[in-house]
N, C-alpha and C positions, 0 to 999 in steps of 0.2 A: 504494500500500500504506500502511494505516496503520503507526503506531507505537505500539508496548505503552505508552507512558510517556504519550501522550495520552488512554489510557484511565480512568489513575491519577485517582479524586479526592480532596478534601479540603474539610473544613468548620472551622466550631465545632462540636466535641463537646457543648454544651449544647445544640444545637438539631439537629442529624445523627447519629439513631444508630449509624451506620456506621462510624463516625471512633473509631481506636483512641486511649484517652486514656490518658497515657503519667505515672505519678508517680515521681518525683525525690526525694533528699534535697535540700536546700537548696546544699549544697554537701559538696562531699568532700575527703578529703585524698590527694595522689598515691600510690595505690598501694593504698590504703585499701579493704578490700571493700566493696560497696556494692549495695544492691538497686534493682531498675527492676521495675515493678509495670505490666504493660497491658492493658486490659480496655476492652472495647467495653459500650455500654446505661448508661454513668453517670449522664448528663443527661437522655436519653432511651433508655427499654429497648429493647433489641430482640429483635423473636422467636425464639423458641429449638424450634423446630419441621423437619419431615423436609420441610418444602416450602420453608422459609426460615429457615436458617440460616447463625453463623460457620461457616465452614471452616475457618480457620488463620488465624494471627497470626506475623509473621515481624518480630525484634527485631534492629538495626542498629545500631551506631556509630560515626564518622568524628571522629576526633580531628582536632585541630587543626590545619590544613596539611596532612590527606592527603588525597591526589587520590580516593580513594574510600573510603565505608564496609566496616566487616567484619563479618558476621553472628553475633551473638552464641548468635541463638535462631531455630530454627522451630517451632511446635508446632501440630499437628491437632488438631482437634475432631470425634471419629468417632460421638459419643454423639449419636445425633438420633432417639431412640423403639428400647425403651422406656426406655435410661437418654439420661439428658438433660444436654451438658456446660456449662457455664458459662468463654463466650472472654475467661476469666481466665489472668495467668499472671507468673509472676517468678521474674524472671534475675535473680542474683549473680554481678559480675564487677569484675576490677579494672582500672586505666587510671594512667598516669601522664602523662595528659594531660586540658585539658579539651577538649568538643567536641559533637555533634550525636547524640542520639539518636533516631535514625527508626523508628516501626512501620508495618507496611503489614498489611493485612487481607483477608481474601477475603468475601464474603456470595454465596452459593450464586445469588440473582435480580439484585445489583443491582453486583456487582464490586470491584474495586480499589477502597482506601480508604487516605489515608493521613496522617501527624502527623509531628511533630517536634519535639524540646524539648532545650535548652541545658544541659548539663552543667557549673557549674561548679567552680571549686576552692577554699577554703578559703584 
């Protein structure tokens, strides 16, 4: 049997359009509200069509020292003809820790997609 987590991939967002690209403040201060901004097609667009599209984008983060992330955000993408959504999206949340923020991705033909990017503190 496989395993889900061998299915998972990952790139450069400048050359993989599949790869959820994840933007940051520079750094925050604990407690501090603060925006996470993740959007797929940066570097390279990707198509937004009923035969090949995002599905959802699902927003993560593991603070420092803990043994697992906690899901901030899930969000679908149900617009695929004739309104048309754009797999944008942003979560405000706050943390009094620094730590890892994960997105993971669905594309309707080609799968699991996923990032990660460093959270830190001021």
């Amino acid at each position: 049997m496989s395993s889900l987590s061998k299915t998972i991939k990952s790139a450069d967002w400048k050359t993989e359009k599949h790869v959820p690209v994840i933007e940051l403040p520079e750094s925050v201060a604990a407690g501090e509200e603060f925006v996470v901004k993740v959007s797929l097609g940066k570097g390279v667009a990707h198509p937004n069509t009923i035969e090949h599209h995002i599905a959802w984008i699902s927003v993560f983060f593991q603070p420092e020292g803990a043994p697992v992330p906690f899901q901030i955000g899930h969000f679908e993408f149900a617009g695929h003809g004739p309104v048309f959504t754009d797999p944008t999206v942003k979560v405000t949340f706050t943390t009094d820790k620094p730590g890892t923020v994960h997105a993971a991705s669905f594309c309707n033909i080609h799968g699991l997609w996923e990032s990660s990017a460093e959270l830190s503190f001021s």
